[in-house]
NUKOLKE-975266 format. One record per residue: residue in one letter; x, y, z of N, C-alpha, C, CB in turn. Coordinates in steps of 0.02 Angstrom, whole numbers, plus 32768, in hexadecimal, padded with zeros to 4 digits. Glycine has a CB too. Layout:
// NUKOLKE-975266
AXYZXYZXYZXYZ;...
// end
This chain:
// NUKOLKE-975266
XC7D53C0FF670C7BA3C39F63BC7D33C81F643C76C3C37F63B;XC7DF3CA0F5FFC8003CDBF608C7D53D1EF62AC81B3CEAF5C3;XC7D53D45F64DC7A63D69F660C7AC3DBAF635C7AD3D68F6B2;XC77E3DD1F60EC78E3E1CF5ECC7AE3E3BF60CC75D3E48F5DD;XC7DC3E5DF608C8043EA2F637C7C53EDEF619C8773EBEF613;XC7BD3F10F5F1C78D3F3EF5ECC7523F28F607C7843F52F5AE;XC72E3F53F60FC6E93F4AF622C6CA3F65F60DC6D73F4DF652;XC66E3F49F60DC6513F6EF5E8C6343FAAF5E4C6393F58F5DC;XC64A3FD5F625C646400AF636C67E402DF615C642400CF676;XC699400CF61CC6E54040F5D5C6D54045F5B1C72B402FF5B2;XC6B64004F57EC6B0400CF52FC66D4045F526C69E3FB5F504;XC6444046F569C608406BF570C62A40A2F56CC5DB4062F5AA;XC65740BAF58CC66E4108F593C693411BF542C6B34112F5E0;XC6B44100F51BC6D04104F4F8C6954107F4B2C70240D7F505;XC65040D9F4B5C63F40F4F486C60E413CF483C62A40C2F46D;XC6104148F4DEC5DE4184F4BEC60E41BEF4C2C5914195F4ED;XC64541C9F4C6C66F41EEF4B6C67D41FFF475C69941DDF4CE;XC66B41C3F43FC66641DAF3FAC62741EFF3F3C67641AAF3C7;XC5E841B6F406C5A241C3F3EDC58B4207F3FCC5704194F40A;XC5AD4229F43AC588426EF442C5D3429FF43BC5544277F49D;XC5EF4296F418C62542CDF401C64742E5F457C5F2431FF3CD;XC66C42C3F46DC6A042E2F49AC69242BFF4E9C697433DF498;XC6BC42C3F4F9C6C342B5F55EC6A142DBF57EC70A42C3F589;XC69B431CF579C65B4338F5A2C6094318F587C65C4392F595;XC5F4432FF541C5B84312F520C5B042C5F54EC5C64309F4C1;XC5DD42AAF54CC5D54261F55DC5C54260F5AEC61D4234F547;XC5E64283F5D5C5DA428BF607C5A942AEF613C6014298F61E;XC58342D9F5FFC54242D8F5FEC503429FF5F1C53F42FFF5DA;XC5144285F5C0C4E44273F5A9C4E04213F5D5C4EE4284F550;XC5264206F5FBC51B41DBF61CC51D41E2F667C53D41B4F606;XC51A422AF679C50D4246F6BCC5414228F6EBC4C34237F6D4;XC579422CF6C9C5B14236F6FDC5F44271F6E6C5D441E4F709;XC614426BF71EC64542A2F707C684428BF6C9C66D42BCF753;XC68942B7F6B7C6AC42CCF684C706429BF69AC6A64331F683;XC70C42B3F6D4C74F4291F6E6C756423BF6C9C7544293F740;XC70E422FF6EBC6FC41CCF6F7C6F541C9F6BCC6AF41A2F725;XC6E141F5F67DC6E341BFF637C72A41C7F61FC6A741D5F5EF;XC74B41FDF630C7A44213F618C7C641C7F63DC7CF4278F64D;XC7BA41BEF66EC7E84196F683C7D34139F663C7E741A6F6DD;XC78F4145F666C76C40F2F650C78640F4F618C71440E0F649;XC7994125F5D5C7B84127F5A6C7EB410BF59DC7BD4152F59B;XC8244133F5C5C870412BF5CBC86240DDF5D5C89F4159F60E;XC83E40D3F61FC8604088F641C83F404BF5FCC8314070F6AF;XC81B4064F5E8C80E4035F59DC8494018F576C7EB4062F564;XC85C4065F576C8B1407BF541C8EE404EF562C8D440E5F54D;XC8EF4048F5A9C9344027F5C6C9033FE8F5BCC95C403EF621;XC8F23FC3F5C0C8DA3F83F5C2C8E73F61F597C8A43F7EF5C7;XC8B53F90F55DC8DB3F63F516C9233F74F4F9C8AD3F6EF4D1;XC92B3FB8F51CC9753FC2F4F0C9823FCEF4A8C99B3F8BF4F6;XC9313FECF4A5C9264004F470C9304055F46FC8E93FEDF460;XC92B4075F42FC8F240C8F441C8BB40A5F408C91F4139F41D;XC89740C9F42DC85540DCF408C847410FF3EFC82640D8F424;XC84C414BF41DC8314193F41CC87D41A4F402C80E41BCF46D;XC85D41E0F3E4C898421AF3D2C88E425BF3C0C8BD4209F39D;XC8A5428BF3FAC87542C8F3FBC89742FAF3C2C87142EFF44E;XC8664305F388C87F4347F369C86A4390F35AC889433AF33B;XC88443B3F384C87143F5F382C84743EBF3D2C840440CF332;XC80443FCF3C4C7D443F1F424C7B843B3F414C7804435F445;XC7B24387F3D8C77B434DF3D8C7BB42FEF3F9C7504341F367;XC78742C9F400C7A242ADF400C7994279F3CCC7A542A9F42F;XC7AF4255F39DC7A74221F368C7CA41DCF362C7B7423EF330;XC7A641A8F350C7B24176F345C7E8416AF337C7964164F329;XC822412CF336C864412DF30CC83940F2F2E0C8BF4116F338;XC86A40E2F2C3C84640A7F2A1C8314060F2B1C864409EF275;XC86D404BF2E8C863401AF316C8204039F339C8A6400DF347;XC8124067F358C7CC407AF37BC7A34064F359C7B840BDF386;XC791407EF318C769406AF2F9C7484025F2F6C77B407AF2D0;XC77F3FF9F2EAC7643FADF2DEC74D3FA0F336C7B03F6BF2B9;XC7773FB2F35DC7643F89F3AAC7333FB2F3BEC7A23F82F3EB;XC71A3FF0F3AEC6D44027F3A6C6A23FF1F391C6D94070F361;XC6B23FCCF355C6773FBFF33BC6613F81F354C6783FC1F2F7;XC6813F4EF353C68C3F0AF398C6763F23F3D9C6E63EF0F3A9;XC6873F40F406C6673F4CF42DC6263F56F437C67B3F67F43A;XC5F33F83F402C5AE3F8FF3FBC5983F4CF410C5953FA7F3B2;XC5A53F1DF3E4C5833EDAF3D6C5853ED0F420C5AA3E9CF3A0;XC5D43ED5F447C5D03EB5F49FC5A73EC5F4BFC6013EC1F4CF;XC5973F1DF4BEC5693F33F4F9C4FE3F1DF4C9C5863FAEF50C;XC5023F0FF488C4E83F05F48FC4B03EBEF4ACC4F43F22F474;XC4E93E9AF496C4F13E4EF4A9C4E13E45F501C54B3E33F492;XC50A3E66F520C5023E6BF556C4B83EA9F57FC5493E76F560;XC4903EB9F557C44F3ED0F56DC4223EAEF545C4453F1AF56A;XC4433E83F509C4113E3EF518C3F23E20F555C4313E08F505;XC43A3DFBF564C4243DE0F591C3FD3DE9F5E0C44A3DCBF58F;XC4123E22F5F6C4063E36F62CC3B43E64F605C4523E62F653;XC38D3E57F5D2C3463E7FF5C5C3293E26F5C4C33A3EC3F567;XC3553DFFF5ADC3513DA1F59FC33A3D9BF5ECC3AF3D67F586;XC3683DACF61DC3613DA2F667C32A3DB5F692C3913DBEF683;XC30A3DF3F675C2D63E1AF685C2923DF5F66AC2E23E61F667;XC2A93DCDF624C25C3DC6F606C24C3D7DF640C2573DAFF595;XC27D3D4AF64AC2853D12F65EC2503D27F6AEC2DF3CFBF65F;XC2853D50F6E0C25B3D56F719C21C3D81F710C2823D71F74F;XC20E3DABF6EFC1D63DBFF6EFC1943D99F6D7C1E03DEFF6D4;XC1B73D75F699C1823D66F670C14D3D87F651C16C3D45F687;XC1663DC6F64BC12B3DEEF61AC15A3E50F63AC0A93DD4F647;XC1673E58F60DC1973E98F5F5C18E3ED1F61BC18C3EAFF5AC;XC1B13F03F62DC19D3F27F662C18F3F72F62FC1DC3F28F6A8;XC1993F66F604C17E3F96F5D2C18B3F7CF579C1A83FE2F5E5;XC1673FA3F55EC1763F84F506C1863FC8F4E1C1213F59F4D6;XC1B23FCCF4B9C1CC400CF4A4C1C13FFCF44BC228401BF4C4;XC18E4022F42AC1704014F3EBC180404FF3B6C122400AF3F5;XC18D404BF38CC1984080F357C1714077F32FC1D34085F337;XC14340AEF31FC11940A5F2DAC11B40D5F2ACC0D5409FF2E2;XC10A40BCF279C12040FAF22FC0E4412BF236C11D40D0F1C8;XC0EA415DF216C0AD4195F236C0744194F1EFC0D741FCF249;XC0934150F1C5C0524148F198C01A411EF1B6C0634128F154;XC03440F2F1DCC00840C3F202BFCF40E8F21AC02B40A1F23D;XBF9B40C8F20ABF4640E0F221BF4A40EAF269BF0340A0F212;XBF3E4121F288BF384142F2CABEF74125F2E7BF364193F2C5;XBEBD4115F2B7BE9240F7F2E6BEA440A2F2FFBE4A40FCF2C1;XBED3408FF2CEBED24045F2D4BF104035F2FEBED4401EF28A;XBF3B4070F324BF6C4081F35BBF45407AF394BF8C40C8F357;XBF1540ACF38BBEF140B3F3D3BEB24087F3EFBED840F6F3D5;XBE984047F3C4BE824012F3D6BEA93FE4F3E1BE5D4002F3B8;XBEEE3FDEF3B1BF2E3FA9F3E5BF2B3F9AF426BF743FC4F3EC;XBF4E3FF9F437BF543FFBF475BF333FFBF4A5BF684016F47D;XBEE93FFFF4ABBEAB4003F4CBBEAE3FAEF4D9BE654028F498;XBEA03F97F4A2BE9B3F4EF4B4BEC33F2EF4CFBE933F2BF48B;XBF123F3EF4C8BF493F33F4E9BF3E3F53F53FBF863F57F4BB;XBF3F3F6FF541BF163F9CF593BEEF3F79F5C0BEDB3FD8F583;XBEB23F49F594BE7D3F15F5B6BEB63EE3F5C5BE353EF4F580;XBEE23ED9F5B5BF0A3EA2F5E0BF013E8FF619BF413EACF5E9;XBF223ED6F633BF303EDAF67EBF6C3ECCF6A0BF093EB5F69C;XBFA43ECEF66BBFD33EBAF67BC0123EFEF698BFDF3E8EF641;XBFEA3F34F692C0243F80F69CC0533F7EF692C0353FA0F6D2;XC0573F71F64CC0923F83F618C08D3FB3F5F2C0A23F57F5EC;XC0AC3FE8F611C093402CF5CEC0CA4017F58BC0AD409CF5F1;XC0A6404AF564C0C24041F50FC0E74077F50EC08A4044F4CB;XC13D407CF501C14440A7F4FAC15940CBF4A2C16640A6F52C;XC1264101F47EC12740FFF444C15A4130F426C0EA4105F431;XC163412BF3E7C1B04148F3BDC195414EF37CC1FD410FF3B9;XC17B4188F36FC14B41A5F32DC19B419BF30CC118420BF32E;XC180417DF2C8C1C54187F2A2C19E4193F247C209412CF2AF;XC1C641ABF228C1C941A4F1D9C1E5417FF1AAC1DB41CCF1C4;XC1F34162F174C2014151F153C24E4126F169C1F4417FF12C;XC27E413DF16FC2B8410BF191C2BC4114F1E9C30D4125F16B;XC28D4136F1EDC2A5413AF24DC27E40F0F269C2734198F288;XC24D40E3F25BC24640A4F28BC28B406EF26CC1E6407AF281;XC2A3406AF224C2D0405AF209C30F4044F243C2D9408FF1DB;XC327408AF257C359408FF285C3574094F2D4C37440BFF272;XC314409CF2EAC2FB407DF318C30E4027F325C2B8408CF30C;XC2F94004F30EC30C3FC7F30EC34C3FC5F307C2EF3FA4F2E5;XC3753FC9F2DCC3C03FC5F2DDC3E53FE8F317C3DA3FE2F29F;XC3D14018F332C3EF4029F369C3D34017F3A3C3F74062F369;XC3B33FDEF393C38D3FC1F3DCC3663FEDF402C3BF3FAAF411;XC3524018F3F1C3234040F421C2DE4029F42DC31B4084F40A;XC2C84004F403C2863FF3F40BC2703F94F3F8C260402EF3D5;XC24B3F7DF411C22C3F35F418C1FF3F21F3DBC1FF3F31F45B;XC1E43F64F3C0C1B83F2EF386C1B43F7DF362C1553EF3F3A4;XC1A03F79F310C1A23FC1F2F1C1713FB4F2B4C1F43FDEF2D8;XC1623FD5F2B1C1103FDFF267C13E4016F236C09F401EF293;XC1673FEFF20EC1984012F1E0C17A400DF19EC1E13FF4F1E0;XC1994029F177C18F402AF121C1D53FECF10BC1A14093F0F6;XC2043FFAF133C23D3FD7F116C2493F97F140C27C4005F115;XC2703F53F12BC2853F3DF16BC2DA3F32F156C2553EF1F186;XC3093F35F1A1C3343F41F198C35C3EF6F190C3403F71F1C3;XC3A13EDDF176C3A33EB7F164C3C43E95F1B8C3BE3EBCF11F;XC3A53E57F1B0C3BA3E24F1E6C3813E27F220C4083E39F207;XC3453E4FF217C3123E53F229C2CA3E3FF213C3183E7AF22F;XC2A73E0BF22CC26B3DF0F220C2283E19F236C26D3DB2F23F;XC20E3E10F1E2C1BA3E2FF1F2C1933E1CF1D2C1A83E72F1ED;XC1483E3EF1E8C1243E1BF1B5C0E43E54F197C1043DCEF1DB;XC0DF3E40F14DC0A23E8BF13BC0723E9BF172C0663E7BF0F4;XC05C3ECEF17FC03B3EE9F1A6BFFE3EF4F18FC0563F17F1B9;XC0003F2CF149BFC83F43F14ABFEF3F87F11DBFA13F49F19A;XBFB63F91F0D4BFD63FA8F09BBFA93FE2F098BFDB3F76F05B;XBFC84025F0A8BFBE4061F0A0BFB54099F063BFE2406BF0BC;XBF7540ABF045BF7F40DEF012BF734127F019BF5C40CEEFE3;XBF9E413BEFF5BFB74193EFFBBFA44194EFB8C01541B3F00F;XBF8141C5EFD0BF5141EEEF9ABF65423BEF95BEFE41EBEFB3;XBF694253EF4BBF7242AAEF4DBF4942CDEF47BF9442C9EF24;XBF4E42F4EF86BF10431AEF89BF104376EF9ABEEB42F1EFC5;XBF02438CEF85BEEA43E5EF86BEAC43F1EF91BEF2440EEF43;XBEA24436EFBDBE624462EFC4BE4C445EEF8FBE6544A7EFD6;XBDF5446BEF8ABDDC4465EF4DBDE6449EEF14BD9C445BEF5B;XBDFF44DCEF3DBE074520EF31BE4E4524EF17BDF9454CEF70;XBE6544F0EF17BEBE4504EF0BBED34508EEB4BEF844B6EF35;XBEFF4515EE9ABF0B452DEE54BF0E44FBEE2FBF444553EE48;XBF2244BDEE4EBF2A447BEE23BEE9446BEE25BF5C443EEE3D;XBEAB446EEE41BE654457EE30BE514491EE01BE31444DEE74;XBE6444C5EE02BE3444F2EDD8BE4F44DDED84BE424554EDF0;XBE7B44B5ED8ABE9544A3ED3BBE634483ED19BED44471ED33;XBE394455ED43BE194440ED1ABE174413ECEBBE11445DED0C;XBE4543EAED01BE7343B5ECCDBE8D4373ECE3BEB543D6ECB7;XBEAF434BECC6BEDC4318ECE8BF2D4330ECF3BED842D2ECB8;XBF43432AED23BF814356ED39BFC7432DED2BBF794368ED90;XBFFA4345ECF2C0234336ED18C05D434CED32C02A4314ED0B;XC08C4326ED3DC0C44322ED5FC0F24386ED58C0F342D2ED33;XC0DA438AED21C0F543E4ED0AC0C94415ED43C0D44402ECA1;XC08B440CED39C055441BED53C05F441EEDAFC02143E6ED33;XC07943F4EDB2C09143E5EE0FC0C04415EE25C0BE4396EE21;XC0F34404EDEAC1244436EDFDC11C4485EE0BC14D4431EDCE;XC0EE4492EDE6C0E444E8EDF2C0CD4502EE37C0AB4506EDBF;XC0A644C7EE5EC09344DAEE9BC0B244B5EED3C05144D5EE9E;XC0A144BDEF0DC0D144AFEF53C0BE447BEF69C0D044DEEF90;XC0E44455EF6DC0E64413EF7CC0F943F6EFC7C11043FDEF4E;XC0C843EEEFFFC0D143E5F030C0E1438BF031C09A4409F052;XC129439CF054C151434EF070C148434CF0C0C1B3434BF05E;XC14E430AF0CBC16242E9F112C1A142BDF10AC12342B8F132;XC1E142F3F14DC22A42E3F13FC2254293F158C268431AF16E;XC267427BF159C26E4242F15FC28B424BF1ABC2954221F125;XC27A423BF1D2C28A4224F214C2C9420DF231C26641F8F21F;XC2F041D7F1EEC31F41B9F208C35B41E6F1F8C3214175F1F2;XC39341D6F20BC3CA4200F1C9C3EA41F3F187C402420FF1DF;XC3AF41C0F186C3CB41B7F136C3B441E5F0F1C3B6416EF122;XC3824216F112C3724252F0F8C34E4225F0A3C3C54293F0F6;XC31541E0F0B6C30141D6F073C2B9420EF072C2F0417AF064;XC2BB4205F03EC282424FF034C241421FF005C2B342AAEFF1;XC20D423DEFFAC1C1421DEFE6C1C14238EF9EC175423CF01A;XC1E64255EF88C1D54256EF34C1B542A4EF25C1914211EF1B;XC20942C9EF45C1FD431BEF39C1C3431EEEF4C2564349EF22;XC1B0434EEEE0C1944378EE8CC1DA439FEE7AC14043C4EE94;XC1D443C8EEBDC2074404EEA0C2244413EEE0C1E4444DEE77;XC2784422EEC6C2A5441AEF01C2A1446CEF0DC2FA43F1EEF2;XC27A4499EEF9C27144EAEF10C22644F7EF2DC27B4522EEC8;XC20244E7EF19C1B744CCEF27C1A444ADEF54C1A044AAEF01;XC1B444ADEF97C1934486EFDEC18E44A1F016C1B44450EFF6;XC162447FF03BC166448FF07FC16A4435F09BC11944C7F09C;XC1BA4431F0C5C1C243F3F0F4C1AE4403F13AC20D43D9F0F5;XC18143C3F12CC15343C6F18EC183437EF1A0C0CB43AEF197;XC1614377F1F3C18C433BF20FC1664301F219C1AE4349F250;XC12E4315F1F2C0F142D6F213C0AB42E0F1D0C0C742F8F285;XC08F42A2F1C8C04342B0F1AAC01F42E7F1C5C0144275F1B6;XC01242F8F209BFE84318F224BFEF4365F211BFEC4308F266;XC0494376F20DC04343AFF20AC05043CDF1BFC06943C6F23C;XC05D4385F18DC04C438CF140BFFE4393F12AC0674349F11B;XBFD74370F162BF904394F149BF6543BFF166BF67436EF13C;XBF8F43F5F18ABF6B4443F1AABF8E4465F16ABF8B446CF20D;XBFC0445EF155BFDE448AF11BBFAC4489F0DBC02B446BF103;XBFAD4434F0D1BF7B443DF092BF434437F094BF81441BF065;XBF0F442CF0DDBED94454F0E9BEC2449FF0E7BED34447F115;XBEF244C5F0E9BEF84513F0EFBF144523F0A7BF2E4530F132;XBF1F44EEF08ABF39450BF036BF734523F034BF124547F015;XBFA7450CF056BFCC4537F04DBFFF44F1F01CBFE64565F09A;XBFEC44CFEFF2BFF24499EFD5BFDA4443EFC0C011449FEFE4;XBFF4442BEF9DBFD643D8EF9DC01343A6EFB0BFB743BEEF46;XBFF44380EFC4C0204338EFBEBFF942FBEFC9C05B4332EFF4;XC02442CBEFD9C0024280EFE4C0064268F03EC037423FEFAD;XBFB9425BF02FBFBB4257F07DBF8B41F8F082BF7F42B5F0AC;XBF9541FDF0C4BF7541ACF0D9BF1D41ACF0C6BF804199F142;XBF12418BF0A2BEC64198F092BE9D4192F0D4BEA74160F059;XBE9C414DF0F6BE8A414EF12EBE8F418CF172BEA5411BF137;XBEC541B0F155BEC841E7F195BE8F4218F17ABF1D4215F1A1;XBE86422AF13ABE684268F12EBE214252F10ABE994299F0FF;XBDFB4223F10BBDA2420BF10BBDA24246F117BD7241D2F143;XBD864261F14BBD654282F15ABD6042DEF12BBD774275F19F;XBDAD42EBF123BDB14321F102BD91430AF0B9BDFC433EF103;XBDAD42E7F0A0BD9242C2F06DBD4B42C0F04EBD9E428DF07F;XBD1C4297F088BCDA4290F0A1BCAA42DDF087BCE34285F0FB;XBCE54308F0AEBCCA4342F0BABCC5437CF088BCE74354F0EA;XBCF9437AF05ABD094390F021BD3743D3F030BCCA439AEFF8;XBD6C43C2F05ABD8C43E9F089BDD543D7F06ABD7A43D6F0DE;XBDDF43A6F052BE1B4395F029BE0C4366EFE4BE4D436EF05B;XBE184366EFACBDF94353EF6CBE3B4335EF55BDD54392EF3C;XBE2942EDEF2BBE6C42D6EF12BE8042F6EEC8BE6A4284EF0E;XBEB14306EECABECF4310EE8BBEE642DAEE63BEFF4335EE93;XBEB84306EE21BEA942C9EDE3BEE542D7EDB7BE5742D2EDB0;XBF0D42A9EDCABF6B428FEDACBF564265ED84BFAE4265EDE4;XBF71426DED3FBF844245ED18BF9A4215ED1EBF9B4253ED01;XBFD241FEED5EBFEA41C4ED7ABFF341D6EDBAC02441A8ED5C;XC00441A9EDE6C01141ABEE23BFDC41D0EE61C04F41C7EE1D;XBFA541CDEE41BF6741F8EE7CBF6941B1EEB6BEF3420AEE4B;XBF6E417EEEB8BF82415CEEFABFC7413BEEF7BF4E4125EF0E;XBFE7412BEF28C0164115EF34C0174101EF73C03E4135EF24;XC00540B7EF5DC0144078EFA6C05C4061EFBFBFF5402AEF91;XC0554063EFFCC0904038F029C0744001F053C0BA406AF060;XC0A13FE6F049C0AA3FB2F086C0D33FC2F0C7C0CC3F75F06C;XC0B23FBBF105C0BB3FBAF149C0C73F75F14DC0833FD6F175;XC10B3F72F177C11D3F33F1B2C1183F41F1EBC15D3F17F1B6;XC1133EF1F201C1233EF4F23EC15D3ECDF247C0F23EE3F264;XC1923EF8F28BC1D73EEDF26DC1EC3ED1F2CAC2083F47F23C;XC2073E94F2CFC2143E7DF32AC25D3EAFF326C2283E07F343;XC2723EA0F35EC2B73EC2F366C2D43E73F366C2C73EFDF3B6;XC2BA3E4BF394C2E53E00F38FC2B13DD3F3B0C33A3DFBF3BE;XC29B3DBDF36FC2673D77F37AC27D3D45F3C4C2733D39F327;XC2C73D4CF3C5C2CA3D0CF401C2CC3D31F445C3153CD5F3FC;XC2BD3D87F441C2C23D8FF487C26E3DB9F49CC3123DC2F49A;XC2543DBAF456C20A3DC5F461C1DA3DC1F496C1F33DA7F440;XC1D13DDDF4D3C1A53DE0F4ECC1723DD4F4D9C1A43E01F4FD;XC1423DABF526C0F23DA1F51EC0CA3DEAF51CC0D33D73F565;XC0EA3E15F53AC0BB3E54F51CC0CB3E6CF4E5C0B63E8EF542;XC0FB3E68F4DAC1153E83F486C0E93E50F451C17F3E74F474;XC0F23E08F462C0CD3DDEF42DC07B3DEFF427C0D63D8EF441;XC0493E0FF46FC0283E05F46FC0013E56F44BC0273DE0F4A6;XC0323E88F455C0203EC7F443C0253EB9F3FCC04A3F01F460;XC0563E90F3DCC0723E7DF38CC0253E53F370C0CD3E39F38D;XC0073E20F383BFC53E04F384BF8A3E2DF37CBFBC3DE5F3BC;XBF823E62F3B0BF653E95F3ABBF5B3EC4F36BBF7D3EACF3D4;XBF8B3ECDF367BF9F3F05F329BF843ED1F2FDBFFB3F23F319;XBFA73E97F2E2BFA73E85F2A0BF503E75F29DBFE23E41F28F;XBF193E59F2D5BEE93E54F2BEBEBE3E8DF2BFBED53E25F2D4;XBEBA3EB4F2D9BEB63EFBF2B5BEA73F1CF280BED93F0EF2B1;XBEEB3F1CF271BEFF3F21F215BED53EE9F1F5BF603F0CF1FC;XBEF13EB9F203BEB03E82F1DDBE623E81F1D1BEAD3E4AF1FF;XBE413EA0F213BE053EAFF208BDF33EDBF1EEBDEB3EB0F22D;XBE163F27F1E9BE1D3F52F1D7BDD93F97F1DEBE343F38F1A0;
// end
């Protein structure tokens, strides 16, 4: 059988030389010297008898052949930390950690009874968590960073299942200019005042349904979209379940829209890969979904 000449320590050196812009970056960021990824490069280059790289000006860039054996390769190294996380689940039999992404609409109280109940195990597996928005748990999963994700989207070639269906409600101080109207509001009506967003996390830069592209303040999270429009310094749509209490209290008041005063989503739950699923991943995934179910 033929044995690979590269290794996967080459194709390793070669892609973070693009992923983090240059031979030093890369050598940082994989904590060796700068020489050892220059040369794991080259000896890539005599092997196949290819080029790949081609430096213009200080960067270094893909040729076009790079490109395609760039993109083939991903699949190898990832293929190959399959198996060896495959190897880990086998002797361990229960995961030496679970790495979870959740969307930051997901109910915070119904996070922190998961994991509590997940905890009574006893099994000392910490969770490690990845607040994301709108496409970041998205790309979380696609870039393999994480084991199971509470997304809005699911990505294609990936299995999930509804979770648990979220409504965003618009809401302002009771004191703010759009309540003193006195009316049913619309869409003109929005526009004149500031419209607090939560960015999108991933880089696909999808956005929640600006009013007005001069008119905002972008936060990075629910939490810090509703100190803004607790303090008035605007409205938007927030998780009903997060804000009861302001609500309750008459500390935030919904705005009476002509259309769109709620707007539901659906939350998944999204595996990274059903066939390499861990018993703590399945069992934290169990957790969650009855949860949500009881609600």
């Amino acid at each position: 059988m033929h044995s690979p000449r590269v290794s996967l320590d080459q194709w390793k050196a070669l892609q973070a030389v693009i992923d983090f812009g240059g031979f030093a970056q890369a050598a940082k960021k994989l904590n060796r010297s700068q020489s050892s990824i220059s040369h794991a490069v080259n000896r890539l280059q005599e092997l196949l008898d290819i080029q790949v790289l081609e430096i213009k000006g200080r960067k270094a860039e893909l040729t076009e052949a790079g490109k395609v054996l760039l993109q083939r390769s991903r699949q190898l190294l990832a293929d190959a930390n399959s198996i060896e996380q495959l190897a880990l689940h086998l002797n361990e039999g229960w995961e030496a950690e679970i790495k979870l992404a959740v969307e930051s609409a997901f109910p915070t109280d119904y996070l922190m009874q998961a994991l509590k109940q997940f905890d009574q195990l006893e099994k000392n597996t910490p969770v490690r968590i990845e607040e994301t928005v709108l496409s970041g748990a998205d790309e979380a999963l696609i870039e393999g960073r994480v084991d199971l994700a509470i997304s809005p989207f699911v990505p294609q070639g990936f299995l999930a299942e509804e979770l648990i269906r979220v409504n965003f409600i618009a809401v302002a101080t009771p004191d703010h200019p759009l309540h003193q109207l006195n009316r049913p509001l619309s869409t003109k009506d929005l526009g004149r005042e500031t419209h607090v967003i939560v960015s999108d996390s991933g880089s696909k830069g999808i956005d929640s349904g600006w009013i007005s592209d001069t008119r905002r303040w972008t936060v990075t999270s629910p939490e810090s979209a509703l100190k803004l429009i607790s303090n008035g310094l605007g409205f938007g749509w927030l998780p009903e379940k997060e804000i009861e209490q302001q609500l309750s209290s008459n500390t935030l008041k919904p705005l009476p829209l002509k259309q769109g005063k709620n707007n539901p989503a659906i939350l998944y739950l999204v595996y990274a890969d059903t066939d390499q699923t861990g018993p703590a991943t399945k069992q934290l995934a169990e957790i969650l979904k009855r949860i949500c179910t009881q609600g």
